[in-house]
C-alpha positions as CSV (number, residue, x, y, z in Angstrom):
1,X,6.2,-42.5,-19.1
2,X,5.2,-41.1,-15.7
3,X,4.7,-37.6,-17.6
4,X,1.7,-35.7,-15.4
5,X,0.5,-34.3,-18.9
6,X,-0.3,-37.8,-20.2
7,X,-3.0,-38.4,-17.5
8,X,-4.7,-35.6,-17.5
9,X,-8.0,-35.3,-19.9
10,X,-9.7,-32.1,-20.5
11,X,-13.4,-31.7,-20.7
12,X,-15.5,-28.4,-20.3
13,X,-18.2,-27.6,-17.6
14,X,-20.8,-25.2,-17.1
15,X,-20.3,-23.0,-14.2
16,X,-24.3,-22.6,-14.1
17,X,-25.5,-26.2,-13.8
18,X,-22.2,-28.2,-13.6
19,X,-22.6,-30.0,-16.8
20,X,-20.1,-31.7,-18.2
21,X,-19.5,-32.1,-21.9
22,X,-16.3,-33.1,-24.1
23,X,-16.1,-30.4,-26.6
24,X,-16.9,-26.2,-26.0
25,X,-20.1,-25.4,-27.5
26,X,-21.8,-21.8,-27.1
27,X,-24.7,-23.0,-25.3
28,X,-25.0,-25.5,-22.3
29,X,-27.3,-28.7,-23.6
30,X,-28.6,-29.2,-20.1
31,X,-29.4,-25.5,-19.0
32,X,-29.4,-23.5,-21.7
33,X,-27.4,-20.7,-20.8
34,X,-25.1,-19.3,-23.2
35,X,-21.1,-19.0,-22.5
36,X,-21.1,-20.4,-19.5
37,X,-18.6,-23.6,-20.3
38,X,-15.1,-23.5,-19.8
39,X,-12.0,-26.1,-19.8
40,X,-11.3,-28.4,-16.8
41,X,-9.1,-30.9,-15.7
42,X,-9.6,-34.3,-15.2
43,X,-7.1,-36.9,-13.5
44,X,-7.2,-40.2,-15.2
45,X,-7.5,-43.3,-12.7
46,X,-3.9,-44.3,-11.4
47,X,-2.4,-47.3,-9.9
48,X,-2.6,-46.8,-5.3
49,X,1.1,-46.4,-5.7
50,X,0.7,-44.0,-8.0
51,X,-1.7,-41.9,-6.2
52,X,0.0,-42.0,-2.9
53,X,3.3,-40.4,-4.5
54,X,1.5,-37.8,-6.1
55,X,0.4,-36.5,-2.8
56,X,3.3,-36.8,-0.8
57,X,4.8,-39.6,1.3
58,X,3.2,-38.4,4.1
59,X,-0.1,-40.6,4.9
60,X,-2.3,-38.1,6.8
61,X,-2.6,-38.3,10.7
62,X,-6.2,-37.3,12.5
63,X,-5.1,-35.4,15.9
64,X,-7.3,-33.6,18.7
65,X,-6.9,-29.8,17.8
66,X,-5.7,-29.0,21.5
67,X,-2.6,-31.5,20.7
68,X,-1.0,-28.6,18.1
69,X,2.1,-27.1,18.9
70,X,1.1,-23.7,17.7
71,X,4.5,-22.7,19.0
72,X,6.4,-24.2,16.7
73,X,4.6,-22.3,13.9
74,X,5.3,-18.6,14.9
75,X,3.9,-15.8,12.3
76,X,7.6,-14.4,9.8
77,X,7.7,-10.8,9.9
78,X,8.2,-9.4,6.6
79,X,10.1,-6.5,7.3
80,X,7.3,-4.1,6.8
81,X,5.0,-3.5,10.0
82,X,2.1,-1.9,8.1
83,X,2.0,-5.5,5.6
84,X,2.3,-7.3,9.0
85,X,-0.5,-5.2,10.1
86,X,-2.5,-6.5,6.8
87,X,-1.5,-10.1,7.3
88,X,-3.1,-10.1,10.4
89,X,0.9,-10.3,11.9
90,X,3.2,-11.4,9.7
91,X,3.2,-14.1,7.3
92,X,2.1,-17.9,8.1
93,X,3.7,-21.0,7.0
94,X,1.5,-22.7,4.4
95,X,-0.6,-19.6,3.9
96,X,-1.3,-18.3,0.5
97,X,-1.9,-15.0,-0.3
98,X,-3.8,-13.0,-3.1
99,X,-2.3,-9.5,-3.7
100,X,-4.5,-7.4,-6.4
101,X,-4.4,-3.9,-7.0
102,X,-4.5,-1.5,-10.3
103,X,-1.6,-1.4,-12.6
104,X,1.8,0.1,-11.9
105,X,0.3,0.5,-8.2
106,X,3.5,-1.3,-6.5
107,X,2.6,-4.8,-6.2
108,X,5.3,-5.7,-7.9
109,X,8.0,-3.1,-5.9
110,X,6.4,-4.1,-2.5
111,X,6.9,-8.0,-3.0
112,X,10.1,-7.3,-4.6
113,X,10.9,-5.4,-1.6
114,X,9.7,-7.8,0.9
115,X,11.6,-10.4,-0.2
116,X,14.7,-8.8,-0.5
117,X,14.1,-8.2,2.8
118,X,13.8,-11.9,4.1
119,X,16.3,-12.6,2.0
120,X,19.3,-10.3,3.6
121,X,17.8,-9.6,6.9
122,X,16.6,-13.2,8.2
123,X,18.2,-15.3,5.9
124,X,15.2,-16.9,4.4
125,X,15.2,-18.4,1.1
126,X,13.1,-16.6,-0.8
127,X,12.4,-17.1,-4.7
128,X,10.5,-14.7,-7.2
129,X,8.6,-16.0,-10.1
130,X,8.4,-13.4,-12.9
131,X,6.2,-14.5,-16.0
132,X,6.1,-10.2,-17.2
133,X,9.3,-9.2,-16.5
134,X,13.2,-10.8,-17.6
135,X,15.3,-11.8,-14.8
136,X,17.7,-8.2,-16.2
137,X,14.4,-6.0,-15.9
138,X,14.1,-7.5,-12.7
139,X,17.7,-6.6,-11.5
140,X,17.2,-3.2,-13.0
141,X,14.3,-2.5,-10.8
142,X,15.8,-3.9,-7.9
143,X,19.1,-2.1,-8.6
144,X,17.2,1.5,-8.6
145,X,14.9,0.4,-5.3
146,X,18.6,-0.1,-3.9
147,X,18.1,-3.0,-2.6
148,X,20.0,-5.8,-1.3
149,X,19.8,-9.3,-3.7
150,X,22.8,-11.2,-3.0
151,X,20.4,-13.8,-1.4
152,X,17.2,-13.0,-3.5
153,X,16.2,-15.9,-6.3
154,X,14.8,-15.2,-9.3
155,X,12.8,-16.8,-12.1
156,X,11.6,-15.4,-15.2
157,X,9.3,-19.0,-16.3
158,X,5.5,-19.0,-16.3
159,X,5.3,-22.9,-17.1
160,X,4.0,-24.3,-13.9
161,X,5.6,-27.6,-14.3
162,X,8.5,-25.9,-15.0
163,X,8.3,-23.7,-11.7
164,X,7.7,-26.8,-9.3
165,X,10.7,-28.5,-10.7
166,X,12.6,-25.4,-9.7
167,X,10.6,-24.9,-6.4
168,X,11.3,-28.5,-5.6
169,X,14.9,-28.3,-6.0
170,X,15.8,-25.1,-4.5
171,X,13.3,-25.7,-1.5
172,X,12.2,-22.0,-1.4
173,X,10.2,-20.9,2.3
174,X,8.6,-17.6,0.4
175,X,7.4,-18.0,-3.1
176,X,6.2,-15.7,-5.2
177,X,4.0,-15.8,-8.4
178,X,4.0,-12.4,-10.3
179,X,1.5,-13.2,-12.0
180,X,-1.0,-16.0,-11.7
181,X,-2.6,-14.8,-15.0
182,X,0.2,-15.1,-16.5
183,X,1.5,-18.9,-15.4
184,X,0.3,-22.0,-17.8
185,X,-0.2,-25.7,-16.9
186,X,0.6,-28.5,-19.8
187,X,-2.5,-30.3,-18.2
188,X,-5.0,-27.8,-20.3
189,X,-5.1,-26.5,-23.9
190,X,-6.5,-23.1,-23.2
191,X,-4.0,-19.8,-23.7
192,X,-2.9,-18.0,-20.1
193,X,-5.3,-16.1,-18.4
194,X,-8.6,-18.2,-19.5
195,X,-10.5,-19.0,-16.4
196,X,-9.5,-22.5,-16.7
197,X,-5.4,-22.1,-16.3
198,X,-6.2,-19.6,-13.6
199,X,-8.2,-22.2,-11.5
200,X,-5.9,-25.0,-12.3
201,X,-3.1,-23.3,-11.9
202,X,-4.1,-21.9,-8.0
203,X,-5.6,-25.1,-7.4
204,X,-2.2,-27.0,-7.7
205,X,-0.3,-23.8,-6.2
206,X,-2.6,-23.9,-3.0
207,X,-1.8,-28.1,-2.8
208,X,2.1,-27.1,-3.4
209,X,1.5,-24.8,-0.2
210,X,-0.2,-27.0,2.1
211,X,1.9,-29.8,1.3
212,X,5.3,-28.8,1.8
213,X,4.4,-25.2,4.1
214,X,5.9,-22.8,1.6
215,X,4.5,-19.3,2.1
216,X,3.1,-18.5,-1.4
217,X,2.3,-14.7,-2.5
218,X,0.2,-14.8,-5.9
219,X,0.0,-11.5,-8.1
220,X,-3.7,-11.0,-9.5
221,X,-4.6,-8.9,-12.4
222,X,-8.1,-6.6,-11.4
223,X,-10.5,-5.8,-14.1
224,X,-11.4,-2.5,-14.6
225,X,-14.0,-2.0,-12.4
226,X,-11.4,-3.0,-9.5
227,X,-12.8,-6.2,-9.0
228,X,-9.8,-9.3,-9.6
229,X,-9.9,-10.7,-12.6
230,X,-10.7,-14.4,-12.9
231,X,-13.3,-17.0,-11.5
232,X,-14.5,-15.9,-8.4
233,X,-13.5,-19.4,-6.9
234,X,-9.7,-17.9,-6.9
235,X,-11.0,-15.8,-3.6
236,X,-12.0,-19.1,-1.9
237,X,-8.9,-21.0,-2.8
238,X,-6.6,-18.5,-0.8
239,X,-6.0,-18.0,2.5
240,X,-6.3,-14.3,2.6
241,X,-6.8,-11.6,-0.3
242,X,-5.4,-8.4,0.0
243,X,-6.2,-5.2,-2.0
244,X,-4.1,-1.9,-3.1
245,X,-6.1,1.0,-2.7
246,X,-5.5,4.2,-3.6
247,X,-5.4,7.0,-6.7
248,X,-2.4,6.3,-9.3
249,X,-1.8,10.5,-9.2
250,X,-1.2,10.6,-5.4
251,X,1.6,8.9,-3.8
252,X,-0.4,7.2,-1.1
253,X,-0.9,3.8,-1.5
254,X,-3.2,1.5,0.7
255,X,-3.4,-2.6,1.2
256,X,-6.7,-3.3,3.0
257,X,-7.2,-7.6,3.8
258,X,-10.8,-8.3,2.6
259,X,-10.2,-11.9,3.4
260,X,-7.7,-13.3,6.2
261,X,-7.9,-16.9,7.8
262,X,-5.6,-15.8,10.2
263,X,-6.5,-12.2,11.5
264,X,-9.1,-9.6,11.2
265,X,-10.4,-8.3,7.7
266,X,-10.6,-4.7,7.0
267,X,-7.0,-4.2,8.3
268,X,-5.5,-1.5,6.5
269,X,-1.8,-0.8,5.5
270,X,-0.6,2.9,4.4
271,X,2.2,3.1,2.3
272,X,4.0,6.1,0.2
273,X,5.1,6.1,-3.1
274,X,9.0,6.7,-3.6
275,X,11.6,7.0,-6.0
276,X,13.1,3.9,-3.9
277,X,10.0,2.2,-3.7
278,X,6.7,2.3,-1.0
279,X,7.8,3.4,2.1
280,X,5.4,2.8,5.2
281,X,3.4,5.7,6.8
282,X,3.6,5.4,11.0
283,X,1.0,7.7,11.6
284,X,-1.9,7.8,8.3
285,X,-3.7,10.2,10.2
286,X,-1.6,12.7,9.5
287,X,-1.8,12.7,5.8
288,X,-5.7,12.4,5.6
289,X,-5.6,16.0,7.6
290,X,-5.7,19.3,6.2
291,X,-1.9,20.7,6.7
292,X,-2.7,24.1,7.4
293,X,-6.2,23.3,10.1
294,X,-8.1,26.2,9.1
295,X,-11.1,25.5,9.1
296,X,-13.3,25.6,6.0
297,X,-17.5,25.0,5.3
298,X,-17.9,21.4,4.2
299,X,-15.6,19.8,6.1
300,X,-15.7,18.0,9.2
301,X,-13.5,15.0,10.9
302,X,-14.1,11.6,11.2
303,X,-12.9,9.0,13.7
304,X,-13.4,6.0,11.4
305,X,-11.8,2.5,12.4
306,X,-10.1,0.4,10.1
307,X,-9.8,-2.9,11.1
308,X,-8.1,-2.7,14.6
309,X,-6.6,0.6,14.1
310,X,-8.5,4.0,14.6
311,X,-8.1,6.3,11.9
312,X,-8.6,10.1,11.5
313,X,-10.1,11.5,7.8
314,X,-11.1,14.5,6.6
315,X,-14.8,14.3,4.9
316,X,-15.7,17.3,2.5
317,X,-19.2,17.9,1.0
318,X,-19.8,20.5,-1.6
319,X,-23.8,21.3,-1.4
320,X,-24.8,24.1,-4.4
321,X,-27.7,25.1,-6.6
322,X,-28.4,23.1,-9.3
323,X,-28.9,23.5,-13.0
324,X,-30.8,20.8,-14.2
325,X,-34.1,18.8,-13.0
326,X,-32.4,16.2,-11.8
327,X,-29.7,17.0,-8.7
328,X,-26.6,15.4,-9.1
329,X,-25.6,13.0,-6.1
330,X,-21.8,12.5,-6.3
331,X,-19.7,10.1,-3.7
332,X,-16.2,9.2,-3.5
333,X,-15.1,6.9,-1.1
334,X,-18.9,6.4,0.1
335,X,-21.6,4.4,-1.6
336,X,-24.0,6.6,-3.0
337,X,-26.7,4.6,-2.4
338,X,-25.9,5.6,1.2
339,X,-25.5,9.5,0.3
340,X,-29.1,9.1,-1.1
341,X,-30.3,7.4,2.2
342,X,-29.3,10.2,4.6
343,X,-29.8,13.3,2.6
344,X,-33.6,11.5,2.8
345,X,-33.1,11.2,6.5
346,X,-31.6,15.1,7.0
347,X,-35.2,16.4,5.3
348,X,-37.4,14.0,7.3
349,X,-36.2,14.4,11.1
350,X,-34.1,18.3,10.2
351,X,-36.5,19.2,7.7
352,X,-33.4,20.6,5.7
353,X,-33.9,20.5,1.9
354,X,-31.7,19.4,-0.9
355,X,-34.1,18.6,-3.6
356,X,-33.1,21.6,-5.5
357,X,-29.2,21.3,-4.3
358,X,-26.4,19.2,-6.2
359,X,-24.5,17.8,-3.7
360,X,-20.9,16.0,-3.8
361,X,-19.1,14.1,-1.2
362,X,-15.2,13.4,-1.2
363,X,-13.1,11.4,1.3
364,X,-9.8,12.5,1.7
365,X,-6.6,10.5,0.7
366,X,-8.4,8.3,-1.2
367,X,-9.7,6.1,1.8
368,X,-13.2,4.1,1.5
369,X,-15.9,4.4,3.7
370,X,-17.2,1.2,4.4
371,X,-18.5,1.3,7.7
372,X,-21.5,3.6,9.4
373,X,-20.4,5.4,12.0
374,X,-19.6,8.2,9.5
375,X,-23.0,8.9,8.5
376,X,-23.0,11.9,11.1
377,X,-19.8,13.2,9.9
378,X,-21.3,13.1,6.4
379,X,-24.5,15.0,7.3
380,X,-22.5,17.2,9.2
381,X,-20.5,18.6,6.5
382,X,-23.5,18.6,4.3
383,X,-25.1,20.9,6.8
384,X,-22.1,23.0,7.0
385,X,-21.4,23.5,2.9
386,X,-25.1,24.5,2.8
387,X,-24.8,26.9,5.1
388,X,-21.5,28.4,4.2
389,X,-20.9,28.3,8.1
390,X,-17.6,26.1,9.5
391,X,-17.4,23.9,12.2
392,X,-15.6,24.5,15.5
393,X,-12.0,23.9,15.2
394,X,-11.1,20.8,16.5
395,X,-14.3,18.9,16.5
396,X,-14.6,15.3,16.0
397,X,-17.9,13.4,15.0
398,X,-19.0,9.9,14.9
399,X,-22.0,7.9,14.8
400,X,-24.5,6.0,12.7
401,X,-27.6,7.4,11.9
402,X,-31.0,5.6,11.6
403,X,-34.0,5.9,9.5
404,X,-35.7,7.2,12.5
405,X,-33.2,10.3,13.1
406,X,-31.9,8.2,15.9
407,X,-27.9,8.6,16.4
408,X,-27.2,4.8,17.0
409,X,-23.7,3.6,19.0
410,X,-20.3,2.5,17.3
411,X,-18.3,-0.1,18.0
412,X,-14.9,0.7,20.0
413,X,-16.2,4.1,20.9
414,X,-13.6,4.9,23.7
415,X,-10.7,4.2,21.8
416,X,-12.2,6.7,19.2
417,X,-12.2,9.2,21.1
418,X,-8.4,8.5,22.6
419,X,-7.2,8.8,18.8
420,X,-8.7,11.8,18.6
421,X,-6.8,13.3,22.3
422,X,-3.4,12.5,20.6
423,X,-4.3,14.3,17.6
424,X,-5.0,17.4,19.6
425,X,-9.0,17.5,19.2
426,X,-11.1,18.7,22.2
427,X,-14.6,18.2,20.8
428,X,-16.3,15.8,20.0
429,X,-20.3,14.8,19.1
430,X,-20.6,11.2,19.5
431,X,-23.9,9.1,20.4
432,X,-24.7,9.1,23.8
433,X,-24.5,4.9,24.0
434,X,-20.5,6.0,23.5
435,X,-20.4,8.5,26.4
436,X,-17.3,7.8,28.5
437,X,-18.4,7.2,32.2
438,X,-14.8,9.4,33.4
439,X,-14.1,12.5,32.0
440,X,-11.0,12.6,29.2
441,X,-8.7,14.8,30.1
442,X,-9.8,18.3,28.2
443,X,-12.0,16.9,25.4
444,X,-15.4,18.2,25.7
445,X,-18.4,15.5,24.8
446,X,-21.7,16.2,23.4
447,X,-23.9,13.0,23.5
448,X,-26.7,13.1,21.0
449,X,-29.8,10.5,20.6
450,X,-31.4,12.4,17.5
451,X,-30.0,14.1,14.7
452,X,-32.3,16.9,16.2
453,X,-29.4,17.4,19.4
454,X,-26.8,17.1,16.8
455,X,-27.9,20.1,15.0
456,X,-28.4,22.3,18.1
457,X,-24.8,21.1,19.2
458,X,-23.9,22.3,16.5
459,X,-25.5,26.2,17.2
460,X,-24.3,25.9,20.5
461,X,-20.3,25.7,19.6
């Protein structure tokens, strides 16, 4: 009688104008646009009693913001420092979080892995939803990652109803949904996956959250142009969204936090690949270096920054004569729009010509460039492929170029250049805004203000 199902009524909307109508058609009466209506849910009116149980017994209290006891809510470390470091510190009570990533990338290893961890190590009650995998293919994995699962609870079930019942009885503090594509709600008539049991279903997993401060992990598919499959609304729902980077040949696997309520975006997590699962990398700079540190036309090292933490990568640029009318422009890890910008910039204010020169950029390890302090280290390389000339051994370049040719300042500059003393680099050409006032130790500076001095630097050396 007090069956959730039987007071729900469907009815589809238009995500361009919000129009509601009662049945799917192909076009939107009210704004015309075609394809645009999907299924939502729709609570039928309950009795004040009703309503009151449905969202807790808990009436809600309005209290001065300076009254919390944040200590009483301390950040659970999940074992792993480098998916700390992505979480902005470990995980939060209440927090939900949106892992996506390519398949057979390791999302499924590392939360398999994190919650075995919680599970023997602090003795947190930890339960993980399977809708892909049986509860023996599970233990199978588990039982070749080696770990530990006397604690661990597991649930192959992708009926939501069916997974709160359980959640409710067992009382779990870490939950995880593996994945929300695949999990259905009674309350809707479309098949898993449509956008409609997506949003429903992270609606009510994001009010189960909140309501009773269960940490809740949520496995996305990603489409294959990267981007996570499903309305775009799942993003805001969450609390923070985090990303596997990385190329499914090499063994280096990255989690970068594009979204995080509670800590800095653009934190980035390096992990290996194993044959017992992702292992975490202490020192990423190391890997993103050539081995053997000969040095070879083309490349040059960056000091990029990646969220809090500064990170050394190796940039490589092949510049060679082209074959066709039209050069080819080629970036990985950089947005070519970008390449496009500064190859126009190095002609202007350099007067250096690539019209009749294909050129292709490649970041090391698989990292993206997002930010623009590595626009010098990109022309750099550019100039040094075209040349057939390498750079001086252990040189380090930052800085972001302008349309002007002017070399423009980075943010954390000095602790740029300290990442790059522990590596063992003693040159660097940084903008001048970033010149240390007290000399560091052996590494020699060159401030530049135009891409001009950069280029003579480079002579000098």
């Amino acid at each position: 009688m007090n069956d959730p199902a039987r007071k729900v009524k469907t009815r589809y909307q238009c995500s361009e104008c919000g129009a509601v109508t009662l049945k799917w058609t192909g076009q939107c009466a009210d704004c015309s646009a075609w394809n645009t209506l999907s299924e939502v849910a729709l609570e039928q009116k309950t009795s004040l009693g009703e309503r009151f149980q449905s969202h807790g017994s808990d009436q809600a209290v309005i209290r001065k913001l300076d009254e919390v006891d944040l200590v009483k809510q301390p950040r659970m470390s999940t074992g792993s420092d480098e998916l700390n470091r992505s979480l902005g510190g470990g995980l939060v009570s209440g927090s939900v979080i949106l892992l996506g990533g390519d398949p057979g990338i390791g999302k499924s290893t590392l939360l398999l892995q994190v919650l075995s961890s919680l599970a023997d190590r602090d003795h947190v009650k930890a339960l993980y939803v399977s809708g892909e995998e049986s509860i023996e293919q599970i233990g199978l994995r588990a039982a070749r990652l080696g770990l530990q699962t006397a604690d661990l609870l597991v649930l192959a079930e992708n009926h939501l109803e069916h997974i709160f019942t359980a959640a409710h009885q067992h009382k779990p503090r870490v939950l995880v949904i593996d994945s929300i594509q695949t999990v259905f709600s009674d309350a809707l008539q479309s098949v898993p996956g449509s956008v409609a049991q997506v949003r429903e279903c992270a609606a009510r997993l994001v009010r189960f959250a909140k309501q009773t401060q269960t940490t809740v992990f949520l496995v996305g598919h990603v489409t294959k142009e990267g981007a996570l499959a499903g309305p775009r609304v799942l993003e805001h729902m969450v609390d923070t969204v985090l990303y596997f980077e990385g190329d499914g040949n090499s063994r280096y696997r990255m989690i970068r936090s594009v979204k995080n309520r509670y800590g800095a975006v653009n934190e980035l997590g390096v992990f290996a690949m194993t044959d017992k699962g992702l292992r975490e990398v202490s020192n990423p700079s190391a890997i993103f270096l050539t081995a053997d540190g000969e040095p070879a036309p083309g490349t040059s090292i960056l000091v990029t920054r990646e969220g809090s933490r500064p990170l050394l990568v190796e940039v490589q640029a092949l510049v060679d004569q082209t074959h066709s009318s039209q050069p080819r422009r080629v970036a990985v890890g950089l947005e070519q729009n970008r390449l496009s910008m500064l190859l126009a910039v190095l002609h202007r204010h350099a007067g250096v010509v690539t019209w009749d020169q294909d050129v292709f950029l490649n970041v090391v390890g698989g990292v993206k460039l997002t930010e623009t302090a590595a626009d010098l280290a990109i022309l750099v390389a550019i100039l040094s492929s075209l040349r057939d000339r390498p750079l001086a051994e252990n040189l380090v370049v930052f800085g972001e170029v302008g349309l002007t040719g002017e070399i423009r300042p980075v943010q954390e500059g000095q602790e740029r250049l300290k990442a790059a003393q522990k590596h063992g680099f003693n040159k660097a050409i940084i903008p001048a805004a970033n010149s240390p006032k007290r000399k560091m130790g052996k590494v020699e500076i060159f401030p530049v203000r135009k891409l001009s001095q950069a280029i003579e630097a480079l002579q000098s050396m």
